[in-house]
C-alpha positions as CSV (number, residue, x, y, z in Angstrom):
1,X,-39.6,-0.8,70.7
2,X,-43.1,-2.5,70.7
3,X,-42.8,-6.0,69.0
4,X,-45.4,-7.6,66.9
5,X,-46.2,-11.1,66.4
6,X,-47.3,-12.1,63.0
7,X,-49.1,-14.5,61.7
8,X,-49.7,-16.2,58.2
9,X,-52.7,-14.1,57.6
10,X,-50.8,-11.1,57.6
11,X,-47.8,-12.5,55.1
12,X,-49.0,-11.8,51.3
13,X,-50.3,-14.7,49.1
14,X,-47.9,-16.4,47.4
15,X,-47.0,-15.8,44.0
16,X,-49.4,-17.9,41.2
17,X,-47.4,-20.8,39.5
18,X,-46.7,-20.2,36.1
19,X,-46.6,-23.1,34.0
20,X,-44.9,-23.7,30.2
21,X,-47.6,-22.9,28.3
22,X,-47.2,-19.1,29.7
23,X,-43.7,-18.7,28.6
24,X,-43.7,-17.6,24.5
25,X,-42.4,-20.7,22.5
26,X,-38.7,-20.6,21.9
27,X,-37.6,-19.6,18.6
28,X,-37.0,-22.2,15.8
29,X,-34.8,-22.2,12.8
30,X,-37.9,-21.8,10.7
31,X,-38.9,-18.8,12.6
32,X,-35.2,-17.2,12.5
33,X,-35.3,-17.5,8.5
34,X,-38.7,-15.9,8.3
35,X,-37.4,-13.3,10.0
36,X,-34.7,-12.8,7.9
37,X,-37.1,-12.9,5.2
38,X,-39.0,-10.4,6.5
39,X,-35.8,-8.1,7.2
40,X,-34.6,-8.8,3.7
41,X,-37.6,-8.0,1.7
42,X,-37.8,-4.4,4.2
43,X,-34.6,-3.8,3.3
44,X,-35.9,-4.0,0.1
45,X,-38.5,-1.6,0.2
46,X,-36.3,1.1,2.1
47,X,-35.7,3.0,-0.9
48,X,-39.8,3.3,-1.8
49,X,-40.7,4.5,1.8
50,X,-37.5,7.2,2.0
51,X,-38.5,8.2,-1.2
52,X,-42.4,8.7,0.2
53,X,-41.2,10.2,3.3
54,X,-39.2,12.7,1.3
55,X,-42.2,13.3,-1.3
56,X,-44.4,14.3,1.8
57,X,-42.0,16.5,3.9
58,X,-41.5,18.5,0.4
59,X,-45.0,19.1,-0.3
60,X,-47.6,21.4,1.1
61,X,-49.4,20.0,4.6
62,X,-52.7,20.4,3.0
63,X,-51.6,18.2,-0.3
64,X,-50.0,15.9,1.9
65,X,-53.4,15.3,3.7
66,X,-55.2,15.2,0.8
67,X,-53.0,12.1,-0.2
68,X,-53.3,10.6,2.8
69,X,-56.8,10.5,2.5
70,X,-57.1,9.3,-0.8
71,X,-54.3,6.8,0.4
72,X,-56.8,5.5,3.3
73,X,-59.6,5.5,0.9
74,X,-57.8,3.0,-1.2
75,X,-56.7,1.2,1.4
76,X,-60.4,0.5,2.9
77,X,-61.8,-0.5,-0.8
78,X,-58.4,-2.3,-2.1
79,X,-56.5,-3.4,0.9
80,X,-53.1,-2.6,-1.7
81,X,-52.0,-0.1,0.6
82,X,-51.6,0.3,4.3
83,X,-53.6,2.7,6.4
84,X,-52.1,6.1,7.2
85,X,-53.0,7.6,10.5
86,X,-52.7,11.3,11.9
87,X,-48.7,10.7,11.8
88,X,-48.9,10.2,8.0
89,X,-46.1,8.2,6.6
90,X,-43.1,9.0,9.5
91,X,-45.4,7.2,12.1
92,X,-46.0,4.3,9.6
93,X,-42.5,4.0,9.0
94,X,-41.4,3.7,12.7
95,X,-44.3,1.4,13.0
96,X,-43.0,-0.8,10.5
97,X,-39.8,-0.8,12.6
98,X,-40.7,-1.5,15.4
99,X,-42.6,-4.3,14.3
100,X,-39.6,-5.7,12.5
101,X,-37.5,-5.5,15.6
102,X,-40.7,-7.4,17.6
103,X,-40.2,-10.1,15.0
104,X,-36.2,-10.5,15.4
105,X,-36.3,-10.5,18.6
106,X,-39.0,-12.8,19.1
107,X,-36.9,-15.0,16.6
108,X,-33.9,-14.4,18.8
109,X,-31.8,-12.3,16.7
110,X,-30.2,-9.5,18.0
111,X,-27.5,-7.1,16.9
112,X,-26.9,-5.4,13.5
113,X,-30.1,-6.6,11.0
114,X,-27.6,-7.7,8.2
115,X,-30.4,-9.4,6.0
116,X,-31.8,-6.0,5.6
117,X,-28.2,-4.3,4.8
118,X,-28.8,-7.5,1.8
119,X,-32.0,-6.5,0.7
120,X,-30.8,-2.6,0.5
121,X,-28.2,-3.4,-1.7
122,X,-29.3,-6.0,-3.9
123,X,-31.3,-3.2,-6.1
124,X,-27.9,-1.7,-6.8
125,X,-26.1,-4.4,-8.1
126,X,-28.0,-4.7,-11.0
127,X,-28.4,-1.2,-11.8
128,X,-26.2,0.1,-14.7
129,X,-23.3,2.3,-13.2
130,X,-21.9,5.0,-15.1
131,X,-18.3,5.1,-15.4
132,X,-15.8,7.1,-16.8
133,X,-12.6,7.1,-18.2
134,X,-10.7,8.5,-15.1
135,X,-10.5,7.3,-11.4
136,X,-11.6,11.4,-10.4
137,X,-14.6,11.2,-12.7
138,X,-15.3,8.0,-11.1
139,X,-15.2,9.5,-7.9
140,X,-17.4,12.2,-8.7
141,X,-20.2,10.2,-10.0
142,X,-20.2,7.9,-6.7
143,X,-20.2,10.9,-4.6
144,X,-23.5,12.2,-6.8
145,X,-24.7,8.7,-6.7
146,X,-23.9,8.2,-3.1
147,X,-25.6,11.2,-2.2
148,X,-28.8,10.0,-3.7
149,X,-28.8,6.5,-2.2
150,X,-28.2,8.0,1.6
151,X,-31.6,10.7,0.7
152,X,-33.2,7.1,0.2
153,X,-32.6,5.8,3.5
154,X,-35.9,6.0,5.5
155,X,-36.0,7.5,8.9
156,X,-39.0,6.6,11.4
157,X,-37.8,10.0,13.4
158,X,-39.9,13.1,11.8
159,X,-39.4,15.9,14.4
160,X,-35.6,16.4,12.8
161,X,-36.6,14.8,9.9
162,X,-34.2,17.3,7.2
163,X,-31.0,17.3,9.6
164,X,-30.9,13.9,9.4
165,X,-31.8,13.1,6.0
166,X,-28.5,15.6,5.1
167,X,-26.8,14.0,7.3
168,X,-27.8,10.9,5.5
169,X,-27.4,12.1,1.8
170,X,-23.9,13.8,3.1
171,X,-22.4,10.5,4.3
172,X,-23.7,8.6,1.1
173,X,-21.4,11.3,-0.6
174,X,-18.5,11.0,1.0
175,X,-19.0,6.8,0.8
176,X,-19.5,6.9,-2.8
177,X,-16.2,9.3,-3.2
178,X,-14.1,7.1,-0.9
179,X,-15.3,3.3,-2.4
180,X,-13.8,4.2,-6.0
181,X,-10.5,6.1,-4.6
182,X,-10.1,2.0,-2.5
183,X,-11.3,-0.5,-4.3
184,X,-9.3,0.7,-7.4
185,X,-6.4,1.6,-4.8
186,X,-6.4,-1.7,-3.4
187,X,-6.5,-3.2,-7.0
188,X,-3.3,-1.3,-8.0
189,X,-1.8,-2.9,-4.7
190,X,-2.6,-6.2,-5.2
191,X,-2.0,-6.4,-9.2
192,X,0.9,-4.1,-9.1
193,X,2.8,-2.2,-11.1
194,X,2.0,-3.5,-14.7
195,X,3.5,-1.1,-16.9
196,X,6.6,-2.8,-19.0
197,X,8.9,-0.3,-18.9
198,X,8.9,0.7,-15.5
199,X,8.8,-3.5,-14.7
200,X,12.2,-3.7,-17.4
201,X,13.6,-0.4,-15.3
202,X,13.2,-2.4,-12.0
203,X,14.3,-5.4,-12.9
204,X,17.5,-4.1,-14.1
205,X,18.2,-2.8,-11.0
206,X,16.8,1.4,-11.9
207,X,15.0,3.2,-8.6
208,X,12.4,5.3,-9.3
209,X,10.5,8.3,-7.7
210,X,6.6,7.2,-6.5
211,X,6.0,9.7,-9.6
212,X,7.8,7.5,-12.2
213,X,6.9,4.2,-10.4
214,X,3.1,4.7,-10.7
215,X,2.4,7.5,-13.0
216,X,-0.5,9.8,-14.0
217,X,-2.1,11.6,-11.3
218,X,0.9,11.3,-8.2
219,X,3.4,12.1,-11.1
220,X,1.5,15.3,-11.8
221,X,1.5,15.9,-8.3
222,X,5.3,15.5,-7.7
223,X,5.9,18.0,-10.4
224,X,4.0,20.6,-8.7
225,X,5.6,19.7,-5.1
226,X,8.9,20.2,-6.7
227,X,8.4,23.6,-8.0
228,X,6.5,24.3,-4.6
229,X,8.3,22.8,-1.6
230,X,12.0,23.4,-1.5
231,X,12.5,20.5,0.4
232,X,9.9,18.0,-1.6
233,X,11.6,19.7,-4.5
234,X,15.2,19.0,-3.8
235,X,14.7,15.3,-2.5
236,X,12.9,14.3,-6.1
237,X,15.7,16.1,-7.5
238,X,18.1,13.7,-5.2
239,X,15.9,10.3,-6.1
240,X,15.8,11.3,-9.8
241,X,19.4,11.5,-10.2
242,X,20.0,8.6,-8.4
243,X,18.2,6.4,-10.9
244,X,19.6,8.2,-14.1
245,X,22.8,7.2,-12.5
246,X,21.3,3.7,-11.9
247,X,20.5,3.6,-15.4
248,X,23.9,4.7,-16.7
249,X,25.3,1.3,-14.3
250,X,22.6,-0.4,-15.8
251,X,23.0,0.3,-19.7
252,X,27.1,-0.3,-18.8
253,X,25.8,-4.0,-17.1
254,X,23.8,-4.4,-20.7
255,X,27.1,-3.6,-22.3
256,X,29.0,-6.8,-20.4
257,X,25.9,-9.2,-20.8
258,X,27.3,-11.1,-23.7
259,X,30.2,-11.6,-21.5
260,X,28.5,-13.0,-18.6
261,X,29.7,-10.1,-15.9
262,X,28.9,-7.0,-14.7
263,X,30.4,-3.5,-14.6
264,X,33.1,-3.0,-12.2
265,X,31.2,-1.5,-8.7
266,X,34.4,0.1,-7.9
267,X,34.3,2.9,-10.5
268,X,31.7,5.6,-10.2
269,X,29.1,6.0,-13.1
270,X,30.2,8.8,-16.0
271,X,33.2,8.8,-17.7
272,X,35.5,6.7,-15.6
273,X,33.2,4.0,-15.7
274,X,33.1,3.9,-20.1
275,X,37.3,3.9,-19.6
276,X,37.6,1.2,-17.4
277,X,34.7,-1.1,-19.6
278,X,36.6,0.2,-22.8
279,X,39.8,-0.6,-21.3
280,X,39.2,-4.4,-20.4
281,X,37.3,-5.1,-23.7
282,X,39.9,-3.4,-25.4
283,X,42.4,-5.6,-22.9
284,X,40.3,-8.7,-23.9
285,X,40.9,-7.9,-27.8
286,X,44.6,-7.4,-27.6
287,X,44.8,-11.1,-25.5
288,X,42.8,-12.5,-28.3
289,X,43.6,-10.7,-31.5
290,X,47.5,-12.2,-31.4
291,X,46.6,-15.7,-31.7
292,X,44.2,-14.5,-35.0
293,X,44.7,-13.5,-38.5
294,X,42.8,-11.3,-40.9
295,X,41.6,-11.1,-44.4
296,X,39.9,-8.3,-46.7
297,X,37.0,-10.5,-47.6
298,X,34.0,-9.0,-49.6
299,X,32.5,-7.9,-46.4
300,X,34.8,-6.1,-44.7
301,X,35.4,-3.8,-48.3
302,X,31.5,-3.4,-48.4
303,X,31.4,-2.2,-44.7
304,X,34.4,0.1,-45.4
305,X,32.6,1.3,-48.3
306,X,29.7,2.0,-46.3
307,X,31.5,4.1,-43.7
308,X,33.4,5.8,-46.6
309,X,29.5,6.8,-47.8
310,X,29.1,8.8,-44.1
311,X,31.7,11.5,-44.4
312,X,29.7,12.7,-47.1
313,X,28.2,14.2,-44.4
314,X,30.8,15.8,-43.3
315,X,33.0,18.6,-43.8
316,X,35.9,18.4,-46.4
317,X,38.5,18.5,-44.4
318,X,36.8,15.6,-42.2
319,X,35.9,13.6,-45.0
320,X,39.7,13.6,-46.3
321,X,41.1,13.1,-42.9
322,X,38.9,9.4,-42.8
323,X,39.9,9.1,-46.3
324,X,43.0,8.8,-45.2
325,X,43.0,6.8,-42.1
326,X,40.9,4.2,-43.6
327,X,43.9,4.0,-46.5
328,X,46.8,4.5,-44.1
329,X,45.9,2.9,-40.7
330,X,43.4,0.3,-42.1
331,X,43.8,-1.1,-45.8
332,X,47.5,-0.7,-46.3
333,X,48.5,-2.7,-43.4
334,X,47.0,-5.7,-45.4
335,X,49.2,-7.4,-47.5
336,X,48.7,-6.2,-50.9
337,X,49.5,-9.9,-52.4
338,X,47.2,-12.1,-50.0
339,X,45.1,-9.3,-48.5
340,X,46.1,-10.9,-44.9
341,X,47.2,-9.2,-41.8
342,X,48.7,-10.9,-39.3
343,X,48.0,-10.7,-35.5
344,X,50.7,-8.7,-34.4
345,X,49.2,-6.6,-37.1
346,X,45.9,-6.6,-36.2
347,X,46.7,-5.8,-33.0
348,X,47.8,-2.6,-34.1
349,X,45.0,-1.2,-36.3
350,X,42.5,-2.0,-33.5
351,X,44.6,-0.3,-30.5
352,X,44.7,2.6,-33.2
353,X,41.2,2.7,-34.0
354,X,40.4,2.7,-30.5
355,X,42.7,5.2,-29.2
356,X,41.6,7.6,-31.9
357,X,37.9,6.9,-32.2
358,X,37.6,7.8,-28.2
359,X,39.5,10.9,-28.5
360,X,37.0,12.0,-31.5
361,X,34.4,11.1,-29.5
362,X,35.1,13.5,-26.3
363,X,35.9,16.7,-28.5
364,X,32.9,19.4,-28.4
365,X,33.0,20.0,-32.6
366,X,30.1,18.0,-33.5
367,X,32.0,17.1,-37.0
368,X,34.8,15.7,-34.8
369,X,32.4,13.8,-32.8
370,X,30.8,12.3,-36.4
371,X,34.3,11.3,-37.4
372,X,35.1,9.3,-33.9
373,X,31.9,7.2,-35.0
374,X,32.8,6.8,-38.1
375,X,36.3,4.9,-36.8
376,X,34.6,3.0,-34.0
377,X,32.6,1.7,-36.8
378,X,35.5,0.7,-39.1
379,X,36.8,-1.1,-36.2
380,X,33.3,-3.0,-35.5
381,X,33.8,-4.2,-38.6
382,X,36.9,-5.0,-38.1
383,X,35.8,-7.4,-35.2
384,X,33.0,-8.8,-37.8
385,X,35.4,-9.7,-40.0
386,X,37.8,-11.6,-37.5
387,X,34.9,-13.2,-36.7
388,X,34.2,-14.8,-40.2
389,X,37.7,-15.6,-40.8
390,X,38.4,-17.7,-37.4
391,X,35.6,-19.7,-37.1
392,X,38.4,-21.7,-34.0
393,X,37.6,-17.9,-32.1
394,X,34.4,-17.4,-33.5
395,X,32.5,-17.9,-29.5
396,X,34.8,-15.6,-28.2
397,X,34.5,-13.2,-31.0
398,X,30.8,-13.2,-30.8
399,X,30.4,-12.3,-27.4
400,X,33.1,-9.6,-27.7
401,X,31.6,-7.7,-30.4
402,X,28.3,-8.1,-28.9
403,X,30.0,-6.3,-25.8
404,X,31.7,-3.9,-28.0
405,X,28.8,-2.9,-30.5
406,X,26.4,-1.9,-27.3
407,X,29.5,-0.7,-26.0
408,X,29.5,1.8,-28.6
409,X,26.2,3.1,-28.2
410,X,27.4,4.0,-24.2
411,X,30.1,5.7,-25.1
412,X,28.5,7.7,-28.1
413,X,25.4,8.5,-25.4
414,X,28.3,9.6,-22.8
415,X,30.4,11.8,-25.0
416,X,26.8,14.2,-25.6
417,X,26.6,17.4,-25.6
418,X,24.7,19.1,-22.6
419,X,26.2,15.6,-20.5
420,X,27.2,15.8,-17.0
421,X,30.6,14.3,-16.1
422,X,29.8,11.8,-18.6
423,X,26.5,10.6,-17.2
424,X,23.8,10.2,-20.3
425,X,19.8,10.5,-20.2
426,X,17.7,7.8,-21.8
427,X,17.2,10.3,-24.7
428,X,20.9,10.7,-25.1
429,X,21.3,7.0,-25.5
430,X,17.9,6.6,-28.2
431,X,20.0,9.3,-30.2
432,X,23.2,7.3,-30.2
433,X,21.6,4.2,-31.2
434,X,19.9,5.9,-34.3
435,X,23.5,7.5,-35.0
436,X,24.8,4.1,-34.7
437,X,22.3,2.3,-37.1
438,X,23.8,1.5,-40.4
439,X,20.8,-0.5,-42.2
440,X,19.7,1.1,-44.7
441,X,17.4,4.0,-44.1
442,X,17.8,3.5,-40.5
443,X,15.0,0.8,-40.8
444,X,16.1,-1.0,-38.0
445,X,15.2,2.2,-35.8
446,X,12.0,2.8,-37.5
447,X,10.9,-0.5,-36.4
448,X,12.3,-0.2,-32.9
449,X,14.6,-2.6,-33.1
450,X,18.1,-0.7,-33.5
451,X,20.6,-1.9,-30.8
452,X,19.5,-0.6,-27.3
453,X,16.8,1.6,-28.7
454,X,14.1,-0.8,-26.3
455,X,16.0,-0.1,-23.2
456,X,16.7,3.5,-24.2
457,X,13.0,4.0,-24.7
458,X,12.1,2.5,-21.8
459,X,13.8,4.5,-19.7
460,X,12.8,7.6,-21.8
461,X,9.2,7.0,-21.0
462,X,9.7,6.4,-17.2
463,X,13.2,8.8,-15.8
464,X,14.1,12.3,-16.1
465,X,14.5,14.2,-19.0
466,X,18.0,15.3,-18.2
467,X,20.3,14.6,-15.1
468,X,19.0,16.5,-12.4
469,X,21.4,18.5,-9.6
470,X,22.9,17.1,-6.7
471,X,20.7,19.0,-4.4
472,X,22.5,21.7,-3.1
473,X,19.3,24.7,-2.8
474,X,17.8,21.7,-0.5
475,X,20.8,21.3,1.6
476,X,20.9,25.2,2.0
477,X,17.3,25.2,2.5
478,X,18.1,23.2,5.6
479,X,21.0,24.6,6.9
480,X,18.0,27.8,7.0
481,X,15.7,25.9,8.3
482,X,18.6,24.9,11.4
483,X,19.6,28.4,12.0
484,X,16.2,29.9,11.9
485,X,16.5,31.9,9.3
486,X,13.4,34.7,9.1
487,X,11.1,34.3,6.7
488,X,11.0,30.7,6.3
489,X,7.5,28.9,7.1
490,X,8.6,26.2,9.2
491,X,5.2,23.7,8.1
492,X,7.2,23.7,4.8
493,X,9.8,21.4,6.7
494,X,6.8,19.1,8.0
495,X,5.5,18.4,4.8
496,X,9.0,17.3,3.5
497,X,9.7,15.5,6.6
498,X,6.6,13.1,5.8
499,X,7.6,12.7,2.4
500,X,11.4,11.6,3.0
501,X,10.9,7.9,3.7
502,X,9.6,7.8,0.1
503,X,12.6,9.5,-1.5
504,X,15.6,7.8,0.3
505,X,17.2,4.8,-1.6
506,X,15.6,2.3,1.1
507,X,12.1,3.4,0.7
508,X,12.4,3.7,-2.6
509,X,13.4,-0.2,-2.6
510,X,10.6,-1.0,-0.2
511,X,8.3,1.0,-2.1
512,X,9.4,-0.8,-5.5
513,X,9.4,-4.1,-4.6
514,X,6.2,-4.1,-3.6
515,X,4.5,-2.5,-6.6
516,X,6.6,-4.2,-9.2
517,X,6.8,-7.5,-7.4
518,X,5.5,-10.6,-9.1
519,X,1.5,-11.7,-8.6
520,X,-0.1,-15.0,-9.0
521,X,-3.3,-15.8,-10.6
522,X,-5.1,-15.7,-7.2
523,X,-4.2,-11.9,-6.9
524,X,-4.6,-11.0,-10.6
525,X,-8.1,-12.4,-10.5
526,X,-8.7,-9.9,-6.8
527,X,-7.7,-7.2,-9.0
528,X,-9.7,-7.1,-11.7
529,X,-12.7,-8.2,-9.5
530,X,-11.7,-4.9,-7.1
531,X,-11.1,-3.2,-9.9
532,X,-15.1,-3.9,-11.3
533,X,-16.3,-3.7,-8.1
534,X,-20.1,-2.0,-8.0
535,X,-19.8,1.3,-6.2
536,X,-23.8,2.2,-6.1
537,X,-24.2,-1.5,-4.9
538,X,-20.8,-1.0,-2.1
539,X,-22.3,2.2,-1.1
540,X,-25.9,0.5,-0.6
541,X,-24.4,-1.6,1.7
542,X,-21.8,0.5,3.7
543,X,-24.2,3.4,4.2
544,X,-26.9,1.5,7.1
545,X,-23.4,0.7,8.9
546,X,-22.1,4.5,8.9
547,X,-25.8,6.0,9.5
548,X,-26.6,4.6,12.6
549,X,-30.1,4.0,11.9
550,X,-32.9,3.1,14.3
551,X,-34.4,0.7,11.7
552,X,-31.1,-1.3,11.5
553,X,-30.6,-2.2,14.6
C-alpha cells in the first residue's frame, strides 16, 4: 500500500479555547427558589389553562378563532394576556412547559416538579367539601369531584387531546373514590374499635365475627354471604356460636367476680357448667351457714311478703303450693318464741330452697318455671338476712350473695325456653334480669340498672340473636366439595377458602386485638386528622403523580 507522509498543514486546526465566561453560571440557591416559585404559581394556574383548553376544543373552529383574535388584539393594546399563535391555546400551553422545564433545569432541578404538585393543590384545600353522612356517599362525591379536577389538568399534547383528557377525568374518579374508602379506613385502624359494647365484649374475653367487631356496612355484608355461600355461611355460623358460648363463660366468670375466681375451665358451657357454679356456692353456704344463726327481722317478713305478692300472678294451685312452702319449709322452722333458727337449721331451709328452686326452674310449664323464681328469691333473702344478723360473717356473706344474686339471673337465662343444652342468648339473660327485678315497678330495669342488664345489653347489641348450629350443612358441603359431587361450583370453595383465616378462633383473636386494642393520644389525634382529611385537596395532589404528565416532569 502507498504510504503518505503528513505534515502539520494537513492535521485540522485545533479546537478554540473556551474560557469560563462561556460556560452558563452555575445555579444558586436564589435561582433554585425562583424556580420553585415559578413552578408553584404554574401549578397554580393549571386549573385556568385546562379549563381554556377544554373551552376551546368544545367550541366551533371558527368561534375559537374569533377568540383568539380578539385574544391577540387585547394582548397588543393591554399586554394582560399572552399572544396566541396559529396553535391557539395547546401550543401556548406546551410553550409554557417547556419554558418551565428550561428554567428547572437551568436551576438544576430535575425529577418530579413537586412545587407545582403544591401549587395544584393548594386551591383545594380551602374549598368547601361536601360531605355526607355515609362513608359510600362520601365516596361518591370524591369520585364526581375527582373527575372534575383530573378534566382540569392541562395537556400541552392537542392531536389526542379527548383520549387523554378521559383518561385524565377517569383516573381523577377512581382517586377521589379510593382517598375517602383509606383515609377513613386507615383512621378506623389507627383509632380502633371505639364502640363500648363490643370493647366490654372483648375485654371479657367474647370473640366476635369481623361483622360484629366492626359493624355497619361488612355486617350487612356477612349476612348476605351467609345466606349465599354455603361455606362463608356455615363458618359465621361456627364463629357466632363460639362467642355466644364465650359469653355464657363469661356471664358465669361475672357470676364468681365477688369471689375473686373464675368458672371452672373443665366443665363445658350450658347446663353442666350452672350445676357445678351452683354446686360450690351452694358448698360454700353449707360451710358457712353452720357457724351462723338466724332471725325473722322486719326485713326478712317484708321480703317474704313481697314474694307472697308474686304468685298473684300465678295459677291457684301455684300460688297455694308457695303458700305453703313459705309456711312449712321457711317460717315454721323459726322458733315461734325467739323467731331464731339455728345453723343446723338454716342449713336445711337453704339446701331445700335450692334443691327445689332448680328443679322449678328446668320444668317446660312456664307457671312452674315462675314458682322456681319465686323460691330462689325467698332464699336470696334468706342470705340478706344472715347477712344483717352476723355482722362477724358479714364479708363473707357479701361476696356470697353477690355471687348468688347474679347467679340467679344465669340460671333463670339458662333454664329458657327455645335454649340449647342450656346455653342462653344475651336476650335470654336481659329477660331474666327484668324477671328478677323486685323494685318497685321494675324501676331499676327502666333505668338500666337491674342486675346484669349492662352486660346483657351489651352483648344483645353486638352477638347473635339466638345460638346458631354447629355447622353440620358446611361440613357436608365439604365432604361434596371432596368427592366431587355434580353440580357444585367449585369458585364457591375459593371464596370461602379466603375468608377462613377470619372466622377461625386465632384470626378472630389477631383480628380483635388489633381493632379493640388500646391507643394513645398520638394515634387518637392521626385519627381524627385522617378522618378530616380533604379529599378534593388529596386528589389535587395525587392526580399529577398517577397522570404522567409532560408538564410535571
Amino acid at each position: 500500500m502507498p504510504s503518505h507522509d503528513l505534515s502539520l498543514s494537513d492535521l485540522p486546526a485545533p479546537p478554540s479555547q473556551l474560557t469560563l465566561s462561556d460556560l452558563p453560571p452555575p445555579p444558586t440557591a436564589g435561582s433554585r427558589w425562583k424556580a420553585r416559585a415559578e413552578s408553584a404559581v404554574a401549578g397554580l394556574e393549571d386549573p385556568i389553562s385546562a379549563g381554556a383548553q377544554l373551552v376551546t376544543h368544545m367550541l366551533p373552529a371558527p368561534v375559537v378563532q374569533e377568540g383568539n383574535k380578539i385574544n391577540n388584539w387585547l394582548a397588543a393594546k393591554t399586554g394582560m394576556f399572552p399572544h396566541l399563535g396559529p396553535g391557539g391555546i395547546d401550543a401556548l400551553q406546551a410553550q409554557r412547559d417547556q419554558q418551565l422545564a428550561q428554567t428547572r433545569q437551568a436551576a438544576g432541578l430535575q425529577g418530579f416538579d413537586w412545587s407545582r404538585l403544591l401549587g395544584n393543590a393548594l386551591p383545594w384545600v380551602a374549598t368547601p367539601e361536601l360531605r355526607t353522612a355515609g362513608l359510600l356517599g362520601h365516596m361518591l362525591l370524591g369520585g364526581a369531584s375527582g373527575a372534575v379536577q383530573g378534566a382540569l389538568q392541562p395537556t400541552g399534547n392537542g392531536t389526542d387531546f379527548w383520549p387523554q383528557k378521559a383518561r385524565q377525568a377517569a383516573t381523577g374518579a377512581a382517586i377521589g373514590v379510593i382517598i375517602p374508602g383509606m383515609t377513613r379506613g386507615l383512621s378506623g385502624i389507627i383509632r380502633g374499635v371505639q364502640d363500648p359494647a363490643v370493647k366490654a365484649l372483648s375485654k371479657a374475653g367474647v370473640s366476635m365475627t369481623p361483622g360484629q367487631l366492626f359493624g355497619g356496612g361488612l355486617r350487612a355484608g356477612e349476612e348476605k354471604l351467609r345466606s349465599t355461600v354455603p361455606l362463608v355461611g356455615d363458618l359465621i355460623n361456627a364463629a357466632e356460636r363460639r362467642g355466644v358460648v364465650q359469653y355464657n363463660r363469661a356471664a358465669m366468670d361475672d357470676v364468681l367476680a365477688p369471689l375473686g375466681i373464675k368458672a371452672p375451665t373443665d366443665v363445658p358451657e350450658g347446663y353442666r357448667l350452672v350445676d357445678r357454679v351452683g354446686n360450690d356456692l351452694s358448698d360454700r353456704y353449707d360451710q358457712l351457714v353452720g357457724m351462723l344463726h338466724g332471725e325473722l327481722d322486719p326485713k326478712f317478713v317484708q321480703d317474704l311478703a313481697k314474694i307472697r305478692q308474686l304468685s298473684q300472678t300465678l295459677p291457684q294451685d301455684r300460688a297455694n303450693q308457695l303458700d305453703q312452702f313459705l309456711k312449712v319449709d321457711v317460717l315454721d322452722r323459726f322458733n315461734p318464741k325467739t323467731g331464731q333458727a339455728t345453723g343446723p337449721m338454716l342449713k336445711d331451709i337453704e339446701s331445700k330452697l335450692g334443691v327445689e328452686s332448680r328443679a322449678y326452674m328446668r320444668s317446660p310449664d312456664p307457671d312452674q318455671r315462675k314458682l322456681g323464681a319465686a323460691l330462689q328469691e325467698t332464699q336470696l333473702s334468706l342470705r340478706r338476712m344472715l347477712e344483717r344478723v352476723n355482722p362477724a360473717q358479714r364479708g363473707q356473706l357479701q361476696k356470697l350473695n353477690a355471687s348468688y344474686a347474679r347467679f340467679l339471673r344465669v340460671e333463670q337465662a339458662s333454664g329458657s325456653t327455645g335454649g340449647t343444652e342450656g346455653l342462653f342468648t344475651p336476650s335470654q339473660l336481659r329477660s331474666a334480669a327484668r324477671k328478677l327485678d323486685l323494685s318497685k315497678g321494675k324501676r331499676a330495669f327502666r333505668r338500666g340498672r337491674a342486675l346484669m342488664q349492662p352486660f346483657a345489653e351489651q352483648g344483645q347489641q353486638v352477638l347473635a340473636k339466638k345460638v346458631p348450629d354447629s355447622g353440620t350443612a358446611g361440613r357436608a358441603f365439604l365432604g361434596a366439595m371432596a368427592l366431587g359431587a355434580p353440580g357444585i361450583w367449585h369458585p364457591v370453595l375459593g371464596l370461602g377458602a379466603a375468608a377462613v383465616p377470619f372466622y377461625t378462633p386465632s384470626g378472630q383473636r389477631v383480628l380483635q386485638a388489633l381493632a379493640t386494642g388500646d391507643r394513645g393520644p398520638v394515634a387518637n389525634a392521626m385519627a381524627a386528622l385522617l378522618q378530616r382529611a380533604p379529599t378534593p385537596a388529596l386528589t389535587a395532589a395525587t392526580l399529577p403523580l398517577l397522570t404522567n404528565n409532560a408538564n410535571q416532569q
